[in-house]
N, C-alpha and C positions, 0 to 999 in steps of 0.2 A: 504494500500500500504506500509507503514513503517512500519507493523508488518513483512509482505512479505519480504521486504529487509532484518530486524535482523534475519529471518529464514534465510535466502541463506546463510549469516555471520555465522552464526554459524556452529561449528567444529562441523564436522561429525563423529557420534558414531561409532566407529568399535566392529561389534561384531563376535568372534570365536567360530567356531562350536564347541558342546560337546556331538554331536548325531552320529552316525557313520552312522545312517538310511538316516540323511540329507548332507553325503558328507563326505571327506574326516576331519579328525579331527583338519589337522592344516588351515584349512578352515579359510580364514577370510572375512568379507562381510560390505559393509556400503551401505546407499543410498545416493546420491551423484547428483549435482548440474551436468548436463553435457549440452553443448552447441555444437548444432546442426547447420553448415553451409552449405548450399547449394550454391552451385556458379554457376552465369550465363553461357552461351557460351562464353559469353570472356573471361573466367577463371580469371577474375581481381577484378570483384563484385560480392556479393556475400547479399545472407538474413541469417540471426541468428537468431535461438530464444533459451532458457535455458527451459531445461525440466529435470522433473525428473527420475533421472537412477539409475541405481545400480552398484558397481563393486565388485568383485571379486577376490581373487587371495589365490593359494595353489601349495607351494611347493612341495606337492609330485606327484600331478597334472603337476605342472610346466608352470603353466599359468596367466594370469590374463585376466581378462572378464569385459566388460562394456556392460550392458544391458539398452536399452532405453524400456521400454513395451507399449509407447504410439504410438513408431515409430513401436513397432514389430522389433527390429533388434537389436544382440548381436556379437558385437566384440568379439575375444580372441584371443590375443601375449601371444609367449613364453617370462615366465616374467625374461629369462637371457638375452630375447634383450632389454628388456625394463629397465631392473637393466642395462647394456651397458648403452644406452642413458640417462638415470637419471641421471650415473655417470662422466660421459662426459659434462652433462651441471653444472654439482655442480662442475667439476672442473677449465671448464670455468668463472665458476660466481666467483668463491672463485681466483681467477687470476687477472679477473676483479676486485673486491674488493680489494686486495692488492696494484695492479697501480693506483686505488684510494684515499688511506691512503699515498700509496709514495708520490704521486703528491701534498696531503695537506702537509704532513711533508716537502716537500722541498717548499712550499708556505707560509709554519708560521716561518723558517730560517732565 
């Protein structure tokens, strides 16, 4: 089980295609830890479990993909909505972070 855990931990290898025959060249691909929620009828609770998937993502494509192969089922968003939303939360966070730091600087005053 604690071997299990330091695998989930650890950084995932990203590796970029250099075969033209297996996809687009600026291809890039990892396998990746993805968590699966199904939600009741009361849409409040819900089961989870973490399986293993794959993602995907190529600019010339213009995509990004997340495949579960256990489930049988692959997502794929165009990855400028997805670079949107990333960007939108990193500059939320980094906002947050800053009224953070203010708030100690005027508490060690």
């Amino acid at each position: 089980m604690e071997q299990e855990k330091q695998e989930a931990l650890k950084e995932c290898e990203v590796v970029v295609n250099t075969d033209p025959k297996n996809g687009p060249l600026d291809g890039a691909s990892a396998k990746v830890n993805v968590a699966r929620f199904i939600f009741n009828d009361d849409g409040q609770t819900f089961k989870h479990k973490v399986l293993e998937g794959n993602i995907k993502a190529s600019y010339e494509i213009g995509t990004v993909s997340i495949s579960v192969p256990e489930e049988k089922i692959m997502l794929a968003v165009r990855l400028d909505e997805i670079m949107q939303v990333m960007f939108a939360a990193a500059g939320a966070y980094r906002k947050l972070e800053e009224e953070k730091n203010q708030k100690k600087e005027t508490n060690n005053d």
